[in-house]
PDB file as gemmi writes it, atoms N, CA and C in Angstrom:
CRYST1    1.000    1.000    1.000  90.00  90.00  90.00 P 1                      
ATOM      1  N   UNK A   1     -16.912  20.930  -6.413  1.00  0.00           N  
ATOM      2  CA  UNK A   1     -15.815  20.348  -7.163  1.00  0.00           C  
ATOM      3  C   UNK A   1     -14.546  20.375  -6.311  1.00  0.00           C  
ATOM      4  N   UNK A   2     -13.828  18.780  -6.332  1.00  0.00           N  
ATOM      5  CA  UNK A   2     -12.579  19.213  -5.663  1.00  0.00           C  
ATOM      6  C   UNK A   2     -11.610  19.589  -6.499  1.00  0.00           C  
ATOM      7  N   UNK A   3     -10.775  20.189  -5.862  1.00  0.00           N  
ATOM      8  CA  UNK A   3      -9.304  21.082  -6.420  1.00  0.00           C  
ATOM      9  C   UNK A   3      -8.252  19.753  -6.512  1.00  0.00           C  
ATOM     10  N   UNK A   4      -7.445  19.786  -8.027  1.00  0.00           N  
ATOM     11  CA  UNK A   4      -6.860  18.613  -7.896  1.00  0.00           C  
ATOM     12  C   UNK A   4      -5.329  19.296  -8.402  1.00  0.00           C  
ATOM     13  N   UNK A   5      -4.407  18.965  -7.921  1.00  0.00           N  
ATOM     14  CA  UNK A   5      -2.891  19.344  -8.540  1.00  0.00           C  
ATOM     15  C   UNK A   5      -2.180  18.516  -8.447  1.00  0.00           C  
ATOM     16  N   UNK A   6      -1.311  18.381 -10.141  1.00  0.00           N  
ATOM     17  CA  UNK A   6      -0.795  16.825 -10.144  1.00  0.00           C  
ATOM     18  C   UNK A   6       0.863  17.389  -9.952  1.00  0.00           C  
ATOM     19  N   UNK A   7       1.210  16.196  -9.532  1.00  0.00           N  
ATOM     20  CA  UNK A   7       2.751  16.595  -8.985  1.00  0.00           C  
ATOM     21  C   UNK A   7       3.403  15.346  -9.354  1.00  0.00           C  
ATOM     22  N   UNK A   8       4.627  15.503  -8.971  1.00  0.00           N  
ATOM     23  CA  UNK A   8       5.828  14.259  -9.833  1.00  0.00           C  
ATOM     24  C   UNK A   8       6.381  14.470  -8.244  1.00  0.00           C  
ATOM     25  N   UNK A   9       6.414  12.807  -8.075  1.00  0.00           N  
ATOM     26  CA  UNK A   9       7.662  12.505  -7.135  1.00  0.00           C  
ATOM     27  C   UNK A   9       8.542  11.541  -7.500  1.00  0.00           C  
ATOM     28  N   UNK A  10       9.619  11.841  -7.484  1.00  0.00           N  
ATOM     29  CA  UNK A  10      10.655  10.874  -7.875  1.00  0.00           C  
ATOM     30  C   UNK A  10      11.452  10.019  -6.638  1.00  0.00           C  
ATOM     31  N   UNK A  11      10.990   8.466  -6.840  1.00  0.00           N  
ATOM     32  CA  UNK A  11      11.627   8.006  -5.173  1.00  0.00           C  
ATOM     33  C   UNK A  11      13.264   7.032  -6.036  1.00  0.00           C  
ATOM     34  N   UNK A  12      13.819   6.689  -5.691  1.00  0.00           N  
ATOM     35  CA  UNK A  12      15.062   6.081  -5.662  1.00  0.00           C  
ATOM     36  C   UNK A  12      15.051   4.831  -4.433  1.00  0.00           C  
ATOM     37  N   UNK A  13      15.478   3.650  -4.570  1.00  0.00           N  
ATOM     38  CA  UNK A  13      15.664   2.494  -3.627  1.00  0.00           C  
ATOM     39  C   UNK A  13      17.506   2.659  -3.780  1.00  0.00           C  
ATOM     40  N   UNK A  14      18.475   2.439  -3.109  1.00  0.00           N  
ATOM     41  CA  UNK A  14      19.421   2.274  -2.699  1.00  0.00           C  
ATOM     42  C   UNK A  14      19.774   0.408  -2.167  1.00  0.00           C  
ATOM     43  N   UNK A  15      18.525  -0.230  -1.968  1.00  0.00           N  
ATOM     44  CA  UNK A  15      18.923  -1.516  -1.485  1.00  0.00           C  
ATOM     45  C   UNK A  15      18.570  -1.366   0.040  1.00  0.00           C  
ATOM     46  N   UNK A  16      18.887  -0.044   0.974  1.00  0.00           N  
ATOM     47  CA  UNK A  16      18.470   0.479   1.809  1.00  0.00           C  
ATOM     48  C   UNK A  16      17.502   1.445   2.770  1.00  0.00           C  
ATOM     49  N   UNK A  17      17.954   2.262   1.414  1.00  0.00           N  
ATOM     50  CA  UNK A  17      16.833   3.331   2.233  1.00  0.00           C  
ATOM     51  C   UNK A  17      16.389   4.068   0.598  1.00  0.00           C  
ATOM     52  N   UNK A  18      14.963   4.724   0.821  1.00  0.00           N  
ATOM     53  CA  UNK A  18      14.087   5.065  -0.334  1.00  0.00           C  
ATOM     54  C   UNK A  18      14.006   6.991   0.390  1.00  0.00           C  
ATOM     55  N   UNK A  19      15.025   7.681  -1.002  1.00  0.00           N  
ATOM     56  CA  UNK A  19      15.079   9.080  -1.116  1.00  0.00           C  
ATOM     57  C   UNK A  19      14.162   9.706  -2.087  1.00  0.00           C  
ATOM     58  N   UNK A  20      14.404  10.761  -1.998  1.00  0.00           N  
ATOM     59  CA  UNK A  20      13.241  11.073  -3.621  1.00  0.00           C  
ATOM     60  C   UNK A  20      13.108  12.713  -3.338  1.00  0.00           C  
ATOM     61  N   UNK A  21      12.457  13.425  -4.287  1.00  0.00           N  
ATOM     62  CA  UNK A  21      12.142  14.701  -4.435  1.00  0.00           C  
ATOM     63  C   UNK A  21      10.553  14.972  -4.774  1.00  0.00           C  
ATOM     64  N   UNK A  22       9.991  16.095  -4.756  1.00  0.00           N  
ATOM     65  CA  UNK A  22       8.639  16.005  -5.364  1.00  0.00           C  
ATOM     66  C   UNK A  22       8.959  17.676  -6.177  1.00  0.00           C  
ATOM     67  N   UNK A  23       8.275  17.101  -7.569  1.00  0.00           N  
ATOM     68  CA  UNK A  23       8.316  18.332  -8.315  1.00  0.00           C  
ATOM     69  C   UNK A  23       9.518  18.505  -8.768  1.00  0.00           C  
ATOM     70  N   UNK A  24      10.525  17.760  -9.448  1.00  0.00           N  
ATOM     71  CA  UNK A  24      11.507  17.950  -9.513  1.00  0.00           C  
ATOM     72  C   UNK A  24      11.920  19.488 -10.667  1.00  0.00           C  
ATOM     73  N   UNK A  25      12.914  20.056 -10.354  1.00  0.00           N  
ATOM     74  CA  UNK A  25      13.166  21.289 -10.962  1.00  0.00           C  
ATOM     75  C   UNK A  25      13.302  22.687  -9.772  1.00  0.00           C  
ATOM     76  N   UNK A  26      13.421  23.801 -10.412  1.00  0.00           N  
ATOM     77  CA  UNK A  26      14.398  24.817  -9.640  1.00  0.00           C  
ATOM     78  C   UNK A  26      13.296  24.770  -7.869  1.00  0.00           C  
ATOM     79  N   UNK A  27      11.902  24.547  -8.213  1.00  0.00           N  
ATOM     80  CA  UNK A  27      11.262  24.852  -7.007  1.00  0.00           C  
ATOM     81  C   UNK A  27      11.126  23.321  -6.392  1.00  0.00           C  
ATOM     82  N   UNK A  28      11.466  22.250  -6.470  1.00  0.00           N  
ATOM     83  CA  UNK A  28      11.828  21.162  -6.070  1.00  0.00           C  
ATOM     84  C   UNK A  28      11.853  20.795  -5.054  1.00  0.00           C  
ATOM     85  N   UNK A  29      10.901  19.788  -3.758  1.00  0.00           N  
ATOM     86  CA  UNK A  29      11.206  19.981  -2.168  1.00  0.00           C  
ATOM     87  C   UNK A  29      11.341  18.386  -2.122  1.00  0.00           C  
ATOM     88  N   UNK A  30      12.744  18.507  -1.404  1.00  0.00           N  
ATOM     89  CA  UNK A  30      13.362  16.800  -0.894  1.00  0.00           C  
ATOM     90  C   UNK A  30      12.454  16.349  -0.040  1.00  0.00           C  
ATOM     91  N   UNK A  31      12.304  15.306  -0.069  1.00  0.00           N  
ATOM     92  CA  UNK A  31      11.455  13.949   0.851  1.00  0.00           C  
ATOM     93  C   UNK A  31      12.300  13.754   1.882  1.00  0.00           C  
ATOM     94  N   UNK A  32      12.020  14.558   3.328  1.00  0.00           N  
ATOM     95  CA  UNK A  32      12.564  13.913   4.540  1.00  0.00           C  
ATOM     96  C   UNK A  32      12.287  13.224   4.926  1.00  0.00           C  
ATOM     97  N   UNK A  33      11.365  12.032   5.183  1.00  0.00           N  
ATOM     98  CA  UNK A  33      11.645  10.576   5.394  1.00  0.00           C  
ATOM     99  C   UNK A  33      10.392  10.038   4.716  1.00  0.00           C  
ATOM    100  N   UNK A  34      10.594   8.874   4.262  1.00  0.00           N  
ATOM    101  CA  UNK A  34       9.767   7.561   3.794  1.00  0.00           C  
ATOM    102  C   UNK A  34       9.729   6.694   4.423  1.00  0.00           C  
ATOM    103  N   UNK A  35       8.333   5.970   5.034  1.00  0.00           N  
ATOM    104  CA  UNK A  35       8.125   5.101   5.627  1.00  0.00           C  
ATOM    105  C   UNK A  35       7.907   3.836   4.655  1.00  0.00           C  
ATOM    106  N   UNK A  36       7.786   2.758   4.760  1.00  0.00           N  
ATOM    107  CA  UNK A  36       7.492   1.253   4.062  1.00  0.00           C  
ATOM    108  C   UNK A  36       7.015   0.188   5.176  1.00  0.00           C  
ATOM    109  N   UNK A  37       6.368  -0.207   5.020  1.00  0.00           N  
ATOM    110  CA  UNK A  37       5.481  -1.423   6.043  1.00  0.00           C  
ATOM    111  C   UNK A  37       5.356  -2.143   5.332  1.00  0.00           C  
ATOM    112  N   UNK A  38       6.085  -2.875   5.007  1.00  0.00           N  
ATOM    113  CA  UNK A  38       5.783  -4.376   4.100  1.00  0.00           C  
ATOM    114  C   UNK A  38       4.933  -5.691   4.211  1.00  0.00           C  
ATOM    115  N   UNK A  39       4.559  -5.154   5.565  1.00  0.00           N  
ATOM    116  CA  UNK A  39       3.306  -6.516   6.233  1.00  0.00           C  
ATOM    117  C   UNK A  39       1.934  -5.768   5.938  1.00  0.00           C  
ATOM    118  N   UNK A  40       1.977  -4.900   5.640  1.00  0.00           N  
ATOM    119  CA  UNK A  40       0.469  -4.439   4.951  1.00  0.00           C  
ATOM    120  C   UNK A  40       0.145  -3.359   3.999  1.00  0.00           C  
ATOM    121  N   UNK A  41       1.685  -3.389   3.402  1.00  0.00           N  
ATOM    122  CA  UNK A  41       1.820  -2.151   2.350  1.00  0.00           C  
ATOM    123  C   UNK A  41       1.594  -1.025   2.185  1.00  0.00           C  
ATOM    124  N   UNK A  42       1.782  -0.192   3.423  1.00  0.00           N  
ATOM    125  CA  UNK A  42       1.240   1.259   3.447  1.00  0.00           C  
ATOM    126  C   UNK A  42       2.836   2.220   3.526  1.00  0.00           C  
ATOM    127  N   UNK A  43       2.571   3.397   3.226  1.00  0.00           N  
ATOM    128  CA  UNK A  43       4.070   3.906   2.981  1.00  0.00           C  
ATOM    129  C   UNK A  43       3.468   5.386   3.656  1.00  0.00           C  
ATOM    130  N   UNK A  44       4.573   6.239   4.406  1.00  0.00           N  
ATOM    131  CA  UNK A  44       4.489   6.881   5.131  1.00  0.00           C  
ATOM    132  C   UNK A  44       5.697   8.041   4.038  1.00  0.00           C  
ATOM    133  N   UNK A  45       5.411   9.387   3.643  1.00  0.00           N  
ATOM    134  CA  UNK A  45       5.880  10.277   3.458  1.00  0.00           C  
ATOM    135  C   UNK A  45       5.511  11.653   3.820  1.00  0.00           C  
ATOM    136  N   UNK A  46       7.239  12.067   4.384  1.00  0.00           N  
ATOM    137  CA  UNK A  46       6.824  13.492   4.938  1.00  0.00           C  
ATOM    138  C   UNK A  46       8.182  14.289   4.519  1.00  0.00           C  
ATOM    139  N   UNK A  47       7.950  16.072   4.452  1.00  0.00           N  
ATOM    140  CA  UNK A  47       9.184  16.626   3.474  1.00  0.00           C  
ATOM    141  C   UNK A  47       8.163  18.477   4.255  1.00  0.00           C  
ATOM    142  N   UNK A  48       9.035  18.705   4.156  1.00  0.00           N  
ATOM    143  CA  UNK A  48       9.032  20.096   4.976  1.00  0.00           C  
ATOM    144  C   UNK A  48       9.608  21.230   3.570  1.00  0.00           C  
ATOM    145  N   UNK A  49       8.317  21.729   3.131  1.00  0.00           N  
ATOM    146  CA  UNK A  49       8.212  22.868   2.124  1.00  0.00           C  
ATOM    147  C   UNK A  49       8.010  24.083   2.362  1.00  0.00           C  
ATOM    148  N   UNK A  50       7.461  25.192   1.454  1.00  0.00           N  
ATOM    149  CA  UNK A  50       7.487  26.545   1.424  1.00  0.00           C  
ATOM    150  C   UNK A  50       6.909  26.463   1.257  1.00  0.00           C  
ATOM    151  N   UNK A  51       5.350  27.778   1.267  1.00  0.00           N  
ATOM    152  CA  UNK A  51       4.690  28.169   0.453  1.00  0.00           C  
ATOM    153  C   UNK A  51       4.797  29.175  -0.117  1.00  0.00           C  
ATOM    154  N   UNK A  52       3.986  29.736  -1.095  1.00  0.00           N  
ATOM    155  CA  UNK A  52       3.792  31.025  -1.878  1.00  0.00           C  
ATOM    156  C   UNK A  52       4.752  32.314  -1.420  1.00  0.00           C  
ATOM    157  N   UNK A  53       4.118  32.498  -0.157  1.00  0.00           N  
ATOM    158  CA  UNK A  53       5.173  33.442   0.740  1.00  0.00           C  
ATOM    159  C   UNK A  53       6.702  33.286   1.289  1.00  0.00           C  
ATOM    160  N   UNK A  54       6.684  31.822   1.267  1.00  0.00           N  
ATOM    161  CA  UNK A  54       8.095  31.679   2.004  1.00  0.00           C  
ATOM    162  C   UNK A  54       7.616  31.247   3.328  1.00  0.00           C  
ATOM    163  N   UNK A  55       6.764  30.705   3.860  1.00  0.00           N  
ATOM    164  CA  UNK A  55       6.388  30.656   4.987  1.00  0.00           C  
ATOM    165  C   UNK A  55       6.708  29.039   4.909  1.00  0.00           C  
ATOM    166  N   UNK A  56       7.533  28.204   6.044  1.00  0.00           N  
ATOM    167  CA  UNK A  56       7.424  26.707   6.007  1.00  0.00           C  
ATOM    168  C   UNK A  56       5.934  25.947   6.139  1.00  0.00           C  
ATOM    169  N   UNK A  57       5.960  24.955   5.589  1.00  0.00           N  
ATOM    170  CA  UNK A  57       4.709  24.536   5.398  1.00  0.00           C  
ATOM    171  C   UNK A  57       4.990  22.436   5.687  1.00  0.00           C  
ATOM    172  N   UNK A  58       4.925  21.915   6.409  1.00  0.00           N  
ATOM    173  CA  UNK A  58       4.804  20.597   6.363  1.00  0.00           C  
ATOM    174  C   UNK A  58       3.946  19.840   5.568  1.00  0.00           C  
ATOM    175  N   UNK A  59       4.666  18.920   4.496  1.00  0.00           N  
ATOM    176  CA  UNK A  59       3.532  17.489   4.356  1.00  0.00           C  
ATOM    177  C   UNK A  59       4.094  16.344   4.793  1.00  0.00           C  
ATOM    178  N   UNK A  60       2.606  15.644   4.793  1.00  0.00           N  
ATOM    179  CA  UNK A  60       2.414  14.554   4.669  1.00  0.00           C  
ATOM    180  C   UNK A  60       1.587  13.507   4.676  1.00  0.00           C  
ATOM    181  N   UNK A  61       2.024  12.611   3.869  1.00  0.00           N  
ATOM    182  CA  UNK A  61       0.594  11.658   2.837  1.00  0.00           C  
ATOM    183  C   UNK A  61       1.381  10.571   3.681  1.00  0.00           C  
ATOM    184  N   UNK A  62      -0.003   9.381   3.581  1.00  0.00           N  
ATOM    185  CA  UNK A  62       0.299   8.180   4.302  1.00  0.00           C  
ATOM    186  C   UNK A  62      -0.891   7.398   3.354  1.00  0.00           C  
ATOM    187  N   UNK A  63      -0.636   6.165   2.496  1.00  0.00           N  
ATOM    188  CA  UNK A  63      -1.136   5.538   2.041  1.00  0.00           C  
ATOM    189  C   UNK A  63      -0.660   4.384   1.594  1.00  0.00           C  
ATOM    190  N   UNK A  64      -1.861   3.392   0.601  1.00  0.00           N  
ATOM    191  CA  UNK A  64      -1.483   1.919   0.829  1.00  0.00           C  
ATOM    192  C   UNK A  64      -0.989   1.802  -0.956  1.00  0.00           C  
ATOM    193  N   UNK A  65      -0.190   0.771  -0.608  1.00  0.00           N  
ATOM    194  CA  UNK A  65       0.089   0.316  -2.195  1.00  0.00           C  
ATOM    195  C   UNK A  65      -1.035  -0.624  -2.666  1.00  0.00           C  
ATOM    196  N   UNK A  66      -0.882  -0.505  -3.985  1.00  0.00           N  
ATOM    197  CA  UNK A  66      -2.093  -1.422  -4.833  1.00  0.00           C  
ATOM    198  C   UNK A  66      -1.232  -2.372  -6.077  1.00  0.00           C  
ATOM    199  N   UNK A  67      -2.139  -3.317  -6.466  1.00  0.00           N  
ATOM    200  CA  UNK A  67      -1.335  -4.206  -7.558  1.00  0.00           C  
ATOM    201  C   UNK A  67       0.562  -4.190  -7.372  1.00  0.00           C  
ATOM    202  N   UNK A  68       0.985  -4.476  -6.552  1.00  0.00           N  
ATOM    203  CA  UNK A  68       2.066  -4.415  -5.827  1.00  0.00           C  
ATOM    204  C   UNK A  68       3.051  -5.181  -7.326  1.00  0.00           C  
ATOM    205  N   UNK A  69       2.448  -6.378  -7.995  1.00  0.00           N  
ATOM    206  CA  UNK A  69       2.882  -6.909  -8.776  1.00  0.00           C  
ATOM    207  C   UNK A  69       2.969  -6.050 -10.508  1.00  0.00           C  
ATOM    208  N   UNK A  70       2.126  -5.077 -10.551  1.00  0.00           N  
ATOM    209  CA  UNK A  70       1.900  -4.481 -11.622  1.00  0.00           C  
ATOM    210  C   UNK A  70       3.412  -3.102 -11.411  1.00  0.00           C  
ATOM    211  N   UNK A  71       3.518  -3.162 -12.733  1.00  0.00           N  
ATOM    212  CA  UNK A  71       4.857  -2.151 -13.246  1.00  0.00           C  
ATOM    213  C   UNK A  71       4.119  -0.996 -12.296  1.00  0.00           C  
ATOM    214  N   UNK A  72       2.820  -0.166 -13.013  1.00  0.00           N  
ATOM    215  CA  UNK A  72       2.572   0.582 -12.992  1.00  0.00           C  
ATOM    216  C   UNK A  72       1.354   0.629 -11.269  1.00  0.00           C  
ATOM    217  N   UNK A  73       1.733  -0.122 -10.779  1.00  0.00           N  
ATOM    218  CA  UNK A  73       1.446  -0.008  -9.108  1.00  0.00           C  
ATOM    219  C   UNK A  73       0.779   1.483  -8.822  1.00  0.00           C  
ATOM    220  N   UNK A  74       0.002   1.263  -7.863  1.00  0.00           N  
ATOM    221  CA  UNK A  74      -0.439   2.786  -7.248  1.00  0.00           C  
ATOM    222  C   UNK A  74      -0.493   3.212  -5.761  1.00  0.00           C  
ATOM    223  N   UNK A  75      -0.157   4.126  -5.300  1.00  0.00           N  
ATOM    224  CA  UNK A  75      -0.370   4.134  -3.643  1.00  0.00           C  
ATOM    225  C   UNK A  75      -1.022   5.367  -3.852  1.00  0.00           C  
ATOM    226  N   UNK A  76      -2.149   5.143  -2.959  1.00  0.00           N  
ATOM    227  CA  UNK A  76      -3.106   6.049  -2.758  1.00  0.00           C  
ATOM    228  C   UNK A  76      -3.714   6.155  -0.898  1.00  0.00           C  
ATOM    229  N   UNK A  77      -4.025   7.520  -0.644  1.00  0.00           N  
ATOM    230  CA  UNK A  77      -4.082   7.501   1.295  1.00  0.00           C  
ATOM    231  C   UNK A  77      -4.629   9.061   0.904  1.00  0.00           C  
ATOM    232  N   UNK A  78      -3.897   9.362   2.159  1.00  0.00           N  
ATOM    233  CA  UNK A  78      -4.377  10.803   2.751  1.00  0.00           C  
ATOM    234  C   UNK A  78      -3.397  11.688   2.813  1.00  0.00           C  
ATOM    235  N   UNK A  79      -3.301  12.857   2.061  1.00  0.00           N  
ATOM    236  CA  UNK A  79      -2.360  14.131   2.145  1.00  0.00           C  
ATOM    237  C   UNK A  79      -2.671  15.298   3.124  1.00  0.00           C  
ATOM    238  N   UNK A  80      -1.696  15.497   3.434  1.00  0.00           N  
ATOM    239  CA  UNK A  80      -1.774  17.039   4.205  1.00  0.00           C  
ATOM    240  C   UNK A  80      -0.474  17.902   4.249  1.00  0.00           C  
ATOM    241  N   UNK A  81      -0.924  18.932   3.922  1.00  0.00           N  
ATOM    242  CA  UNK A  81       0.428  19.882   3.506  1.00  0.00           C  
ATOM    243  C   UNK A  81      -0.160  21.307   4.350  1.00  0.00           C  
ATOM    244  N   UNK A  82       0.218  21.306   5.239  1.00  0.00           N  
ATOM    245  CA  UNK A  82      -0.025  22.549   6.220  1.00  0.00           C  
ATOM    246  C   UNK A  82      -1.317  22.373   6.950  1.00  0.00           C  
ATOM    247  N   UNK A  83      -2.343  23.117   6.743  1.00  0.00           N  
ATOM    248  CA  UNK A  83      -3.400  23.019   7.365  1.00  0.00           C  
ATOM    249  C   UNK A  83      -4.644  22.181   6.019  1.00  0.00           C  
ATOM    250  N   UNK A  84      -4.152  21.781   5.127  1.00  0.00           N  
ATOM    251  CA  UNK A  84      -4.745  21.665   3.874  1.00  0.00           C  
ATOM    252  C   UNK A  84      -5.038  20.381   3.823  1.00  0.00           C  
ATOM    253  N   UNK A  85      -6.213  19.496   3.918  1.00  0.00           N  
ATOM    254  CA  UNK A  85      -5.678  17.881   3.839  1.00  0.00           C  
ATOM    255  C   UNK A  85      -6.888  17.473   2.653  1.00  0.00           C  
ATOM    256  N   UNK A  86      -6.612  16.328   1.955  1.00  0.00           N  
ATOM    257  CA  UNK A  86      -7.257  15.762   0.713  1.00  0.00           C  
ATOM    258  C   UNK A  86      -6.381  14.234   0.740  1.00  0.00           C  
ATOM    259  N   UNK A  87      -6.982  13.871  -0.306  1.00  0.00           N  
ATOM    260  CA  UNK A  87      -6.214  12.384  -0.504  1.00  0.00           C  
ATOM    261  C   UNK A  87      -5.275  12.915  -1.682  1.00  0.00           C  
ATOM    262  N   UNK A  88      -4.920  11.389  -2.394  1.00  0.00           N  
ATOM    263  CA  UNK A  88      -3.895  11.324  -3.100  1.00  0.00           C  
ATOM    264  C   UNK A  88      -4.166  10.317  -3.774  1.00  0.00           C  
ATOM    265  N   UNK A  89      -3.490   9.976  -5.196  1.00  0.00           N  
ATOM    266  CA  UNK A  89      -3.355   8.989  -5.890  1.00  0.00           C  
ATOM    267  C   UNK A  89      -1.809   9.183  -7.026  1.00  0.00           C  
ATOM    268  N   UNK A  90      -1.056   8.402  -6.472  1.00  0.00           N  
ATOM    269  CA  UNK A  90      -0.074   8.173  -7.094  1.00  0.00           C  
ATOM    270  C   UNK A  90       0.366   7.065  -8.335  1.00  0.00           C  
ATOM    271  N   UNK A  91       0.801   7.307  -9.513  1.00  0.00           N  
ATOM    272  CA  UNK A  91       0.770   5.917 -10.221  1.00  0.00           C  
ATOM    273  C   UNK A  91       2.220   6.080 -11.271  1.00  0.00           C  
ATOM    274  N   UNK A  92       2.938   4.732 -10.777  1.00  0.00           N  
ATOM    275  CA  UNK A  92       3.662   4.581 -11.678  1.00  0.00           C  
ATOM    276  C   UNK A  92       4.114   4.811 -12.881  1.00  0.00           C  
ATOM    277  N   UNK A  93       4.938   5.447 -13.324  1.00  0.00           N  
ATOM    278  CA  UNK A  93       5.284   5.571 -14.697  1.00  0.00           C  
ATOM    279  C   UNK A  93       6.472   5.378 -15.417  1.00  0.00           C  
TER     280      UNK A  93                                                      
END                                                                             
């Protein structure tokens, strides 16, 4: 069985550039950069966290958007947060 943990990221568009948080609340880790490729819809995110201990821990997921036209759109790829890697599925809400 895989291990699944659901998380909230919140992204923001500016017109320019796309910010965001994941997990929002007191343990909360900012999104240091977002990628966007608009010629084949894949999006690049990475954000430099903690773990359990306090020890820094890097992620980052890289995946493609889906139903691009639908409200509730999904980007789904590949995560990795330290030495830990799995996919992802993200969906609009």
């Amino acid at each position: 069985m895989t291990q699944r943990n659901q998380i909230t990221i919140v992204m923001n568009w500016d017109g320019k550039n796309v910010t965001g948080i994941i997990n929002p609340g007191p343990d909360s880790v900012p999104l240091g950069s977002i990628y966007v490729d608009p010629t084949n819809w894949t999006v690049r995110i990475e954000a430099d966290a903690k773990d359990a201990s306090g020890k820094p821990v890097h992620i980052a997921a890289e995946g493609h958007l889906a139903d691009i036209g639908s409200y509730h759109r999904t980007l789904a790829g590949s995560w990795t947060q330290g030495a830990v890697k799995g996919d992802f599925k993200l969906t609009r809400d």
